[in-house]
DOLUM-522217 format. One record per residue: x, y, z of N, C-alpha, C, O in turn. Coordinates in Angstrom, 3 decimals. Layout:
# DOLUM-522217
[[X; Y; Z]; [X; Y; Z]; [X; Y; Z]; [X; Y; Z]]
...
# end
This chain:
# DOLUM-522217
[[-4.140; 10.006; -14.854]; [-4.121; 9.464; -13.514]; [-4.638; 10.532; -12.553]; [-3.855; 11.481; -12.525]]
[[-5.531; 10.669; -11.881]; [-6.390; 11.046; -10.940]; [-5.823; 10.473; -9.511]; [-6.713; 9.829; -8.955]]
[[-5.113; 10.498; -9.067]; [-4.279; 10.635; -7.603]; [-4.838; 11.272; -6.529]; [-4.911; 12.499; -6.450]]
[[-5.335; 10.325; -5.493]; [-5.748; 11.157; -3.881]; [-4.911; 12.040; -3.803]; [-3.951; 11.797; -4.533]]
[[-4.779; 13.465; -2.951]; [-4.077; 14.430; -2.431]; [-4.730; 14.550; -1.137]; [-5.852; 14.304; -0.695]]
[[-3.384; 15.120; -0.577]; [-4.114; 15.257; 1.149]; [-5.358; 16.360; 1.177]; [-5.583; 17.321; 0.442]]
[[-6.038; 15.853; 2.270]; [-6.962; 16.870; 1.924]; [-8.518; 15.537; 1.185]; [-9.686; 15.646; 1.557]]
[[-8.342; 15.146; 0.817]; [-9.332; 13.973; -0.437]; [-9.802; 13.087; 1.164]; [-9.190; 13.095; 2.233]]
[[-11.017; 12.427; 0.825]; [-11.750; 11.531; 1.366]; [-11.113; 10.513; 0.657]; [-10.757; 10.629; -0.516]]
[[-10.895; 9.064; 1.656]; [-10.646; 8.090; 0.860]; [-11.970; 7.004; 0.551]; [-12.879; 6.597; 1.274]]
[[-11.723; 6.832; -0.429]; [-13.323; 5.936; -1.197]; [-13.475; 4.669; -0.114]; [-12.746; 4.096; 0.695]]
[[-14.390; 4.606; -0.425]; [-15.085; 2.815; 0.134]; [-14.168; 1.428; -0.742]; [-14.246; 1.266; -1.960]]
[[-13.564; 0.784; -0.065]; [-13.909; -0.457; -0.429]; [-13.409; -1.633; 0.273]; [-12.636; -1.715; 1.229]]
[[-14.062; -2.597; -0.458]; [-13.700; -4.359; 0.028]; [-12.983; -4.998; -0.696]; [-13.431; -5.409; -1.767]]
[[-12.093; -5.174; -0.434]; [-11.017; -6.555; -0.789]; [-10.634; -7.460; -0.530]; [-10.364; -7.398; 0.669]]
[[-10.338; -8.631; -1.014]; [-9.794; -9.731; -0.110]; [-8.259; -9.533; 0.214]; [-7.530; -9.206; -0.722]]
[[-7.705; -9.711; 1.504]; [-6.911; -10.171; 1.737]; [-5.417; -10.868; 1.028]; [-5.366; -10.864; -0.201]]
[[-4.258; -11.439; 1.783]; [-3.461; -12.975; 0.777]; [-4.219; -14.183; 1.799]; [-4.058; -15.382; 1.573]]
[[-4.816; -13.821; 2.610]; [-6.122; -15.251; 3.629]; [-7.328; -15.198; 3.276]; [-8.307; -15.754; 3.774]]
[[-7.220; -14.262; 2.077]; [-8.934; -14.581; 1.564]; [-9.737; -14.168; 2.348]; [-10.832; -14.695; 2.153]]
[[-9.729; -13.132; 3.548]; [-10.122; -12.391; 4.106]; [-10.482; -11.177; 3.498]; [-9.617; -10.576; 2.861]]
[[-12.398; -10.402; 3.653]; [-12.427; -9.289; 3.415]; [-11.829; -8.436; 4.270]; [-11.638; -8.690; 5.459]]
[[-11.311; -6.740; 3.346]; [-10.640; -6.211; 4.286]; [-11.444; -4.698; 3.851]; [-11.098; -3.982; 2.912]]
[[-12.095; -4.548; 4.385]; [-12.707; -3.439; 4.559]; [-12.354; -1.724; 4.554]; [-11.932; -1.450; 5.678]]
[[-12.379; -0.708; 3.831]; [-12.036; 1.061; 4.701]; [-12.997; 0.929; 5.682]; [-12.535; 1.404; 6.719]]
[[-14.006; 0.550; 5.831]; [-14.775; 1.211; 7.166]; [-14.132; 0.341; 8.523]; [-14.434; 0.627; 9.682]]
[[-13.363; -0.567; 8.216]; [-12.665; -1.022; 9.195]; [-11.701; -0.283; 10.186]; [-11.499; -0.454; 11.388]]
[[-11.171; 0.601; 9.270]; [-10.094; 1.793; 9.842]; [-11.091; 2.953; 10.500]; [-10.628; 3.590; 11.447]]
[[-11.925; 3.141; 10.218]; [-12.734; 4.362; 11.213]; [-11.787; 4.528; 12.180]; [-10.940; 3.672; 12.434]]
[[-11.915; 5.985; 12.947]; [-10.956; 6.053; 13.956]; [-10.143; 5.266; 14.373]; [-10.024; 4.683; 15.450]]
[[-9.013; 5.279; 12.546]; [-7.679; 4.718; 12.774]; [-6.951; 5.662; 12.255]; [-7.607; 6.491; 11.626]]
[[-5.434; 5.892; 12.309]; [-4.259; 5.928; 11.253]; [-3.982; 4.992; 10.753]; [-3.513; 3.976; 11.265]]
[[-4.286; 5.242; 9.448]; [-3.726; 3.434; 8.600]; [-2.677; 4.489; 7.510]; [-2.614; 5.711; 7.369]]
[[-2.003; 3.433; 6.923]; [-1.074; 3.586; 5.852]; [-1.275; 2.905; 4.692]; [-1.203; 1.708; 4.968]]
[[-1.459; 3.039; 3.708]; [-2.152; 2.184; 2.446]; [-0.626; 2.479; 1.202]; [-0.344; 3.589; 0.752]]
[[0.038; 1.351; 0.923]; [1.235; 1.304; 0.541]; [0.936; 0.746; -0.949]; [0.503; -0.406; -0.932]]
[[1.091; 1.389; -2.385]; [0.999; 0.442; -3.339]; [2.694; 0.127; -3.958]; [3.648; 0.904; -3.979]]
[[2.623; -1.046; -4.339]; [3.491; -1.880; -4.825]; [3.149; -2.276; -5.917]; [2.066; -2.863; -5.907]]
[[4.006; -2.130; -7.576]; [3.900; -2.314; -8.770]; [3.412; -4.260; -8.553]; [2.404; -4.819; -8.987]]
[[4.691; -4.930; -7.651]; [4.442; -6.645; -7.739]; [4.823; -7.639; -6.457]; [5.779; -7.182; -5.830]]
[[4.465; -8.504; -6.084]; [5.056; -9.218; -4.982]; [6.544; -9.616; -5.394]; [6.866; -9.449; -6.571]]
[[7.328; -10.054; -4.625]; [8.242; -10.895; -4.848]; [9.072; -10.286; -5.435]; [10.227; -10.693; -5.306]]
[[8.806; -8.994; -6.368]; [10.445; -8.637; -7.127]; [11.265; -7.456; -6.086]; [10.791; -7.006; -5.042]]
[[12.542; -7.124; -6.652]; [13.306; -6.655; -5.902]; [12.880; -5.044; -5.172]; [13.239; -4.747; -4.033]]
[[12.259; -4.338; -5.849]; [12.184; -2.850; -4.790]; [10.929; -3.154; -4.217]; [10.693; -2.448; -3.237]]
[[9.885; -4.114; -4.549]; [8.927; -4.112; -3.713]; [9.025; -5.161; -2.446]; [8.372; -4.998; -1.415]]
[[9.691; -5.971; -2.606]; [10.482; -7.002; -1.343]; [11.074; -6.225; -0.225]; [10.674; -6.407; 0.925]]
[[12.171; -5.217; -0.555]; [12.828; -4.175; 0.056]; [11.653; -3.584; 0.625]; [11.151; -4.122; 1.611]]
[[11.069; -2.386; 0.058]; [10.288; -2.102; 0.497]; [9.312; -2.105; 1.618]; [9.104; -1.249; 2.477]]
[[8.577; -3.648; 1.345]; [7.632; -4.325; 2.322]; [8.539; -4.605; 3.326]; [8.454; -4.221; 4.492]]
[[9.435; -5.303; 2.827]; [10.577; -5.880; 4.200]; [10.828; -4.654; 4.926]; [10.493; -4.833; 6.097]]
[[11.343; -3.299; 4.707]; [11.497; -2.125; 5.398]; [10.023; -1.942; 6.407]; [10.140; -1.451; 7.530]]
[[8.805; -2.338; 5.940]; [8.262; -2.152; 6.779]; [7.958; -2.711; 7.741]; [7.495; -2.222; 8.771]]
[[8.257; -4.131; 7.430]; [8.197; -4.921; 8.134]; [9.345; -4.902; 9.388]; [9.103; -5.387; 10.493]]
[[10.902; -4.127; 8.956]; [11.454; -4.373; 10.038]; [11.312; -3.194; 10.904]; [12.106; -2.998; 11.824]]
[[10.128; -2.232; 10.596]; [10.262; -1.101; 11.698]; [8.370; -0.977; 12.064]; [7.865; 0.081; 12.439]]
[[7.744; -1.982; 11.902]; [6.677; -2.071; 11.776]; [5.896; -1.873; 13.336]; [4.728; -1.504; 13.457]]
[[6.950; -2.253; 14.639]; [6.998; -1.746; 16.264]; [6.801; -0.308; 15.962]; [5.641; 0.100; 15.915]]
[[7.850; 0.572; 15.737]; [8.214; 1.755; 15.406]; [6.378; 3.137; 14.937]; [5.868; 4.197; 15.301]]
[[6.136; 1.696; 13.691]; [5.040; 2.533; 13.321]; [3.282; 1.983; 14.188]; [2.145; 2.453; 14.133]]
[[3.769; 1.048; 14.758]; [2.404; 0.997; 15.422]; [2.517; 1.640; 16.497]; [1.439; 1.664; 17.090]]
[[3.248; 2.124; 16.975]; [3.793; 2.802; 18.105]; [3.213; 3.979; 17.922]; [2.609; 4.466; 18.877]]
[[3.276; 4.803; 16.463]; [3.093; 5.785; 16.541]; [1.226; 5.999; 16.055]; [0.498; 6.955; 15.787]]
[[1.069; 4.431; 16.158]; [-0.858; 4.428; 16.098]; [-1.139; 4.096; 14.353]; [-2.132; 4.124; 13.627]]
[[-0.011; 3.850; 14.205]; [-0.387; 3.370; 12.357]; [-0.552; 2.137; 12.300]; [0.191; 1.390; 12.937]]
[[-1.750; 1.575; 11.378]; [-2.187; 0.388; 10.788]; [-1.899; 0.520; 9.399]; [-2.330; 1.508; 8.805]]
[[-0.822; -0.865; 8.440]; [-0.673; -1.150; 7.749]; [-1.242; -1.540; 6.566]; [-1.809; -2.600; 6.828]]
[[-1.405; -1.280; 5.435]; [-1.554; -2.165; 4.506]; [-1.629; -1.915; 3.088]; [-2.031; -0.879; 2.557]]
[[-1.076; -3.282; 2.348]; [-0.094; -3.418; 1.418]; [-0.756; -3.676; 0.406]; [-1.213; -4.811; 0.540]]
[[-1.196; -3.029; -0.975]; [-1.754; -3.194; -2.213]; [-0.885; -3.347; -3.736]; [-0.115; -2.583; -4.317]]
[[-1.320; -4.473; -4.002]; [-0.835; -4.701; -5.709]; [-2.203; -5.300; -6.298]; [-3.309; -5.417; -5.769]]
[[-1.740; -5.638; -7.581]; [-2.851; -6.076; -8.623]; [-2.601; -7.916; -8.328]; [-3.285; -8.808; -8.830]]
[[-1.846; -8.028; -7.716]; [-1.740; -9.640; -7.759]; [-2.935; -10.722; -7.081]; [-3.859; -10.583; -6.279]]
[[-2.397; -11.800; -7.830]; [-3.866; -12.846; -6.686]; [-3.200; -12.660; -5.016]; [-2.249; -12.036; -4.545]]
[[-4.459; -13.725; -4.355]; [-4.185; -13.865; -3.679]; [-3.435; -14.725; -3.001]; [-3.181; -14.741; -1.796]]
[[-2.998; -15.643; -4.095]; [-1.732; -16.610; -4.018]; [-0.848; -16.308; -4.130]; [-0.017; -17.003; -3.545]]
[[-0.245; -14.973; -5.004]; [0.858; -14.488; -4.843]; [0.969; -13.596; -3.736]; [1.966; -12.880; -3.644]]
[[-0.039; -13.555; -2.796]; [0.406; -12.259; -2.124]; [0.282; -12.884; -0.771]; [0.391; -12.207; 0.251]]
[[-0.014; -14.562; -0.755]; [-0.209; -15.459; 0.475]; [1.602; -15.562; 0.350]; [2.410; -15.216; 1.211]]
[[1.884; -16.144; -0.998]; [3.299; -16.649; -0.733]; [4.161; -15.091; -0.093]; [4.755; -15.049; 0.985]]
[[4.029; -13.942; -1.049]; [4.833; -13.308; -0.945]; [5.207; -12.584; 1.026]; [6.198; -11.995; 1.458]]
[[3.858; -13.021; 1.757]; [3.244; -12.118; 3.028]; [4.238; -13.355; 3.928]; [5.121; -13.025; 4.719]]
[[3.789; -15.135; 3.537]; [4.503; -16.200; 4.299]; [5.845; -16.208; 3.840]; [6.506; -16.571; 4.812]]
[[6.646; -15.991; 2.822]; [7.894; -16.087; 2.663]; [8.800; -14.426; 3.363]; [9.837; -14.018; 2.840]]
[[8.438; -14.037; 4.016]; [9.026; -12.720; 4.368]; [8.187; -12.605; 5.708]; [8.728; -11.871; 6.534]]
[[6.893; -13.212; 6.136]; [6.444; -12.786; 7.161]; [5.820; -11.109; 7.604]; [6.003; -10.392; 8.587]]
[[5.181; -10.986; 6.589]; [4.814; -9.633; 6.855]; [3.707; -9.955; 8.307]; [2.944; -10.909; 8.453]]
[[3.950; -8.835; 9.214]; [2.587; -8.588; 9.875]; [1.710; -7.778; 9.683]; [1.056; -7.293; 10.606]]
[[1.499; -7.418; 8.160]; [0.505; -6.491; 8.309]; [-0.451; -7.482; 6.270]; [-0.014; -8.135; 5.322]]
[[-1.642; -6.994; 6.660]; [-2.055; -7.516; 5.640]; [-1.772; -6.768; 3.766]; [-1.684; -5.572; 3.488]]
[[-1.700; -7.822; 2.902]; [-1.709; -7.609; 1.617]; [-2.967; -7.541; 0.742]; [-3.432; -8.584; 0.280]]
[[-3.588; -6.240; 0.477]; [-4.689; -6.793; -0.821]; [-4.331; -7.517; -2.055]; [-3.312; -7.397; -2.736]]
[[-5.118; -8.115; -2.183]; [-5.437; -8.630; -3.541]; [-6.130; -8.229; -4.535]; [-6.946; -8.884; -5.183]]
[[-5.738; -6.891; -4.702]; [-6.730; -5.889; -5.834]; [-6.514; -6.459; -7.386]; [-5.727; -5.932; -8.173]]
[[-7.263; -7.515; -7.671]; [-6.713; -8.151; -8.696]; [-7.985; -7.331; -9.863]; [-7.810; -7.203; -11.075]]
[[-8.755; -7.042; -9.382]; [-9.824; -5.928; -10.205]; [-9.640; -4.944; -10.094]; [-10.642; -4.262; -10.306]]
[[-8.224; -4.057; -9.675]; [-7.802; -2.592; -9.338]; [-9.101; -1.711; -8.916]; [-9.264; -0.634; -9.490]]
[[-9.801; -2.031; -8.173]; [-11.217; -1.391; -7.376]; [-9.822; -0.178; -6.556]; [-9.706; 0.987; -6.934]]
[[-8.961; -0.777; -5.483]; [-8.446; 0.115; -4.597]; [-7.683; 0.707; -5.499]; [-7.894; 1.919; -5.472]]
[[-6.619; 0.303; -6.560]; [-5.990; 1.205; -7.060]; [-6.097; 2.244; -8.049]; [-5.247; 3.089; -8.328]]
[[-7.505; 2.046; -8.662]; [-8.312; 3.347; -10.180]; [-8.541; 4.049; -8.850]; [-8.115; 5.203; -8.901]]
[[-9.115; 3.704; -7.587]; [-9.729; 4.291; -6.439]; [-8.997; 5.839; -5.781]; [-9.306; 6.970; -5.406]]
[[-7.813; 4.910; -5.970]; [-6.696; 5.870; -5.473]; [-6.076; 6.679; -6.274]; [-5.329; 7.626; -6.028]]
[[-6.501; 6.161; -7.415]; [-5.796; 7.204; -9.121]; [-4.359; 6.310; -8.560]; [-4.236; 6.888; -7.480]]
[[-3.499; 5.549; -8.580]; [-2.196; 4.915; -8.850]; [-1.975; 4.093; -10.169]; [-0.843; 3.664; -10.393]]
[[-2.747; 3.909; -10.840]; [-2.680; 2.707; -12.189]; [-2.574; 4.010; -13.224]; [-3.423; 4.900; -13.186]]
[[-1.399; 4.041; -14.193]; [-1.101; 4.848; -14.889]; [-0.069; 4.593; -15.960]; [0.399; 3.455; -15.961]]
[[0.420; 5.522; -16.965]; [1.138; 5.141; -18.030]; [2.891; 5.760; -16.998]; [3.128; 6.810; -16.400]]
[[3.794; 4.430; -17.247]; [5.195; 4.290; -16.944]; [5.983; 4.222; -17.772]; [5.724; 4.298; -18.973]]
[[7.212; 4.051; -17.235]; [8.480; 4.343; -18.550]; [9.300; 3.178; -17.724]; [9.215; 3.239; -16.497]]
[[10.013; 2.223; -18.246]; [11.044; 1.287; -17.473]; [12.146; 0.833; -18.779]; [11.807; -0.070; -19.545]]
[[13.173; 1.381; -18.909]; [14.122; 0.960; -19.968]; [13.475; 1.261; -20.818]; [13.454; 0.395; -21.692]]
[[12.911; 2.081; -21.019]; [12.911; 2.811; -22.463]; [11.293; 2.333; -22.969]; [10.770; 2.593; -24.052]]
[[10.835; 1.731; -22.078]; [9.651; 0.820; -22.862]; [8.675; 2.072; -22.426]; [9.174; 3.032; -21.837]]
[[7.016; 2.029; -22.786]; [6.242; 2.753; -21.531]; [5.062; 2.008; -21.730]; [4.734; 1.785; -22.895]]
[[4.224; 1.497; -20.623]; [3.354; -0.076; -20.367]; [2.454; 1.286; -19.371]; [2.889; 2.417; -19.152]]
[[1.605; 0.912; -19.079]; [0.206; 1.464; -17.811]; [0.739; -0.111; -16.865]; [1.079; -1.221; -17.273]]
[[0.569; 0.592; -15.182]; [1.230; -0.010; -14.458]; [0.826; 0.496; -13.093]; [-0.031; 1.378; -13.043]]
[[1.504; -0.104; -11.682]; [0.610; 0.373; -10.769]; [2.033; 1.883; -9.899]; [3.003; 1.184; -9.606]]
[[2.238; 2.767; -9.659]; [2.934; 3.904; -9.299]; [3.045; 3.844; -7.897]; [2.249; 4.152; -7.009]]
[[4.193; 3.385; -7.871]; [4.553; 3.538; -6.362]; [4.223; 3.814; -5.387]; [4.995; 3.213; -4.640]]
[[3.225; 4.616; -4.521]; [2.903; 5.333; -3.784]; [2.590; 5.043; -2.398]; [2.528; 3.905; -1.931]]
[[2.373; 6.243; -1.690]; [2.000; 5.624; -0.191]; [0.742; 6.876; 0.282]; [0.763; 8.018; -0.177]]
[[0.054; 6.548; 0.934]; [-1.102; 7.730; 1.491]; [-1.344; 7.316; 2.884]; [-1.856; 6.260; 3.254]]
[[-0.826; 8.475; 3.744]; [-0.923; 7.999; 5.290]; [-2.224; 9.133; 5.510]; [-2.322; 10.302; 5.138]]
[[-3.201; 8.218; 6.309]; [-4.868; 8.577; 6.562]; [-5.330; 8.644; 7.401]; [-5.423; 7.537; 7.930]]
[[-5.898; 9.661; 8.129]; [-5.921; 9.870; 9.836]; [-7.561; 9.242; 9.994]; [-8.392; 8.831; 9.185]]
[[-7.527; 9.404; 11.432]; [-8.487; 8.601; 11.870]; [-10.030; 9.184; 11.278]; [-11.016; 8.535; 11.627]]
[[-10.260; 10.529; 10.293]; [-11.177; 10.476; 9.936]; [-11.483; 10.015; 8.742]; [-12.673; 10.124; 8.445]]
[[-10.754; 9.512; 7.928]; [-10.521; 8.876; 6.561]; [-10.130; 9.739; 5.754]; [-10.334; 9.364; 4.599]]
[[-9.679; 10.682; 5.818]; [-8.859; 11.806; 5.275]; [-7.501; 11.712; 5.161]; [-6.778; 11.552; 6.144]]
[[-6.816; 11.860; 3.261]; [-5.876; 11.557; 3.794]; [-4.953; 12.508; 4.064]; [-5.053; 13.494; 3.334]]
[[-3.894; 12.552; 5.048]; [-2.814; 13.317; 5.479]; [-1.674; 14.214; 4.737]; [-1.383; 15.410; 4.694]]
[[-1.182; 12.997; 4.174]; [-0.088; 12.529; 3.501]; [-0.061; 12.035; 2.570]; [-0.887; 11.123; 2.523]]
[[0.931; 12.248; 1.054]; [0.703; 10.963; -0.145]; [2.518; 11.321; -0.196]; [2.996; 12.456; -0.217]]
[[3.221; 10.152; -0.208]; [4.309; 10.208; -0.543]; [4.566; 9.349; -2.161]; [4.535; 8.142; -2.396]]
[[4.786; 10.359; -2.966]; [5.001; 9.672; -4.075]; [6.414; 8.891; -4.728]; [6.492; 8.058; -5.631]]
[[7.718; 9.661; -3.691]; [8.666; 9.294; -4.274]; [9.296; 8.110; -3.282]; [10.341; 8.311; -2.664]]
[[8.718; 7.129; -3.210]; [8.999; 6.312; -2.233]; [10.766; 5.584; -2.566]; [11.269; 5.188; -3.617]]
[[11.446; 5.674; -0.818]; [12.653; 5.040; -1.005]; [12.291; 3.516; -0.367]; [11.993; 3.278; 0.804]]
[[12.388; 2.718; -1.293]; [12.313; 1.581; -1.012]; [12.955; 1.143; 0.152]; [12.424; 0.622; 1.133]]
[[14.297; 1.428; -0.056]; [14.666; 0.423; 1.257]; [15.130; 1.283; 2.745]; [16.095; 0.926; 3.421]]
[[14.232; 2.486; 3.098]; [14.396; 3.500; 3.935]; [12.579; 4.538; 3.953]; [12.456; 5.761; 4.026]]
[[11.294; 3.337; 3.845]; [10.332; 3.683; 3.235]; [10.142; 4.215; 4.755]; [10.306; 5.416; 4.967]]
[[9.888; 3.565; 5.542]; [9.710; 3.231; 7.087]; [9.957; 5.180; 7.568]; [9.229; 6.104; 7.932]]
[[11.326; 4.981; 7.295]; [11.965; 6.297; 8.248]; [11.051; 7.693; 7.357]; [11.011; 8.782; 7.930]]
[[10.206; 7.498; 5.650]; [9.375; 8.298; 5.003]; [8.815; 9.299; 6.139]; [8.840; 10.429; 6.627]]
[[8.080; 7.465; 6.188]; [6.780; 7.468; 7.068]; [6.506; 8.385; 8.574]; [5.644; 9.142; 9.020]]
[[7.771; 7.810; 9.003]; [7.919; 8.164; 10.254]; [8.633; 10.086; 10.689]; [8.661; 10.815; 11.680]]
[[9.024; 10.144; 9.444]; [9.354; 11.479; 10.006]; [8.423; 12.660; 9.469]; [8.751; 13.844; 9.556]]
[[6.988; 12.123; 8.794]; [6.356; 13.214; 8.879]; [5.429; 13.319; 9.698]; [4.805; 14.376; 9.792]]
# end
């Protein structure tokens, strides 16, 4: 696994959306965005998770951060998972892991004893020159927000 570190350019790419919307990096140009990966929609630490950001999501635009949320899922799971919780910030649909080999996050895991290749938790906060800042690897799911915010 080959993992961005601060300091790294972040790569180019296009994805759709959970609206089937392309979502562009050159979109963020002179932004702070936050690029959040999540192993799956809908199950329990990644629900927490998203929901954490979602409930301090004032908090972080405040501080000039733009959101957004990557798994390997369609974009049907990530329409339901964005409308059943109401996220305001968008979900890729990296269902060809373009953003996540991109980012080095798709790697060999361990869960009950098993070990499967899978997508690694992570978060990379990226300043407005596309550089990223920050990579938080040990993400607390349900206190991800306050991560974010206190570095």
């Amino acid at each position: 696994m080959n993992t961005l570190k601060a300091g790294d350019a972040v790569p180019h790419f296009k994805v759709n959306d959970q609206d089937g919307n392309p979502i562009d990096s050159n979109d963020f140009k002179g932004k702070k965005w936050v690029v959040f990966f999540y192993p799956a929609a809908s199950t329990p630490g990644c629900t927490a998770e998203a929901c954490d950001l979602r409930d301090h999501y004032g908090e972080l635009q405040a501080k000039g951060y733009h959101l957004v949320g990557v798994s390997a899922d369609t974009e049907r799971k990530q329409k339901n998972f964005s409308t059943k919780y109401e996220f305001p910030f968008p979900l890729l649909a990296d269902t060809e892991k373009d953003v996540i080999n991109a980012f080095g996050v798709w790697g060999p895991k361990k869960f009950m004893g098993r070990e499967y290749d899978g997508i690694h938790r992570m978060t990379f906060l990226i300043n407005e020159e596309g550089v990223v800042d920050h990579v938080i690897s040990k993400v607390k799911t349900k206190a991800h927000a306050a991560q974010i915010l206190e570095l």
